[in-house]
C-alpha positions, 0 to 999 in steps of 0.5 A: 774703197776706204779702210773703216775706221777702228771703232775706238777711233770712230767713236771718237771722232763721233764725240768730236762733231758732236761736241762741235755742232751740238747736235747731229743725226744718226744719219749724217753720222752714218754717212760721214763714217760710212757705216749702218745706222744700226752701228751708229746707234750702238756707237751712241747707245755706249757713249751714252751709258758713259755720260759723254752724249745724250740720245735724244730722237734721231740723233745725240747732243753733247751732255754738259759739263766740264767734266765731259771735255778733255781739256788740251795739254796746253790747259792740263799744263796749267792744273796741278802743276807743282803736283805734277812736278813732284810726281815726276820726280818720283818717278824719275827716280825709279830710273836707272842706267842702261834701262829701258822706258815707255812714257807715254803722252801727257802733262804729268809723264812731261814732267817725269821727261822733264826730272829725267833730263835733270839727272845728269848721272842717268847715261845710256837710257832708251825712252820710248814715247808718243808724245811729241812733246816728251819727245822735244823735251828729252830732246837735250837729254840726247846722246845720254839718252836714245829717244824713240818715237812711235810713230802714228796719226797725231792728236792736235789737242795732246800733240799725241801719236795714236792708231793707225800705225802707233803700236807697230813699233811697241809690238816689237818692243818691251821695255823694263819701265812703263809710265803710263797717264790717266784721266781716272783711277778708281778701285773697281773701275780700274785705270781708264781714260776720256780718250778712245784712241789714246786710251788703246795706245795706253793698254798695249804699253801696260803689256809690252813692259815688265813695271808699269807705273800709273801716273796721276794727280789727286783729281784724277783718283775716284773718277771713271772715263769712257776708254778702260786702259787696265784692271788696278791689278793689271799696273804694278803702282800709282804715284800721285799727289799729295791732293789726292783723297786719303779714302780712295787712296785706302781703297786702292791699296785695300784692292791690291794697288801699291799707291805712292803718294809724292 
């Protein structure tokens, strides 16, 4: 008999089909996942109370809106990038010699991969990632640095690792630094992301380091997304952009958040 699917996963995947057919029933999802209806319906009774699907008789429809879809890495690239590049900067500057690093996936997190690289003094480095494409890019850092890679099921649209099998090896780890990406920071929705999957992946890097840094650009602060990673007292700092909004940037700090704004 085939292994049930984690219930962040399934979910997930859920939101994946719906996405791409528009509408589907609670009885195909329940035997494409092979679980009751009962759980189907619980499923799509959370993603809707997330805004991410509508419940609709017999089954759910993708609500609309941009701010509903991931965009691809590819895409994310694009946005924000001079941002990005200044948050990773800032980042890589907390980095020393002989450190240990979790970075993980994302556009913002490529970019302090990228500053890493670029500061030719930093020797005997470890970082730790799951992100293949981090992986490539610190790929010429080597033997400076040692890369390691979580291992895990990939994510086409990040080029990500994630669960099963992901957090075998960051159970066995802890690492002095944790750069860790988000899709929404927000004073009492805390750090949170609009992927189930990566968004488990995101909480057990928060606690198998002694920092954990938040990474985000100015777009993400004030927004809430489906997957909670942490409570804002649960990170040490956010380091974001100079777009981010000077109110929710107070509140955050009011909260007990140390914010960098690079």
């Amino acid at each position: 008999m085939t292994e049930p699917l984690p219930a962040a996963l399934r979910r997930e995947r859920m939101l994946d089909l719906i996405g791409r057919h528009g509408f589907v029933r609670v009885g195909d999802l329940s035997e494409a996942f092979q679980v009751s209806d009962v759980t189907v319906r619980s499923d799509l009774d959370l993603l809707d109370q997330q805004q991410l699907i509508r419940r609709v008789h017999g089954g759910a429809v993708l609500r609309s809106g941009d701010g509903m879809r991931e965009p691809s890495f590819e895409e994310a690239l694009e946005a924000s990038a001079e941002e990005k590049r200044s948050i990773g900067i800032a980042a890589a500057a907390m980095v020393e010699s002989g450190t240990s690093v979790l970075l993980d996936v994302g556009t913002t997190t490529t970019a302090i991969a990228r500053a890493l690289v670029d500061r030719d003094e930093l020797d005997g480095v470890t970082v730790i990632t799951n992100g293949l494409t981090i992986a490539l890019e610190l790929e010429r850092a080597i033997p400076r640095f040692q890369v390691v890679v979580t291992g895990g099921t990939l994510r086409p649209l990040q080029h990500s690792l994630v669960e099963p099998l992901a957090s075998v090896l960051l159970e066995r780890m802890h690492a002095d630094l944790a750069f860790v990406g988000c899709t929404g920071v927000d004073p009492v929705g805390g750090i949170t992301n609009v992927n189930l999957p990566e968004a488990d992946l995101k909480r057990v890097m928060v606690g198998a380091a002694t920092r954990a840094v938040v990474v985000a650009d100015g777009s993400k602060l004030g927004r809430i997304h489906l997957g909670r990673i942490a409570a804002v007292d649960e990170v040490h700092e956010l380091i974001t952009g100079g777009s981010a909004d000077e109110g929710t940037v107070s509140s955050l700090r009011s909260a007990g958040l140390r914010v960098v704004v690079a």
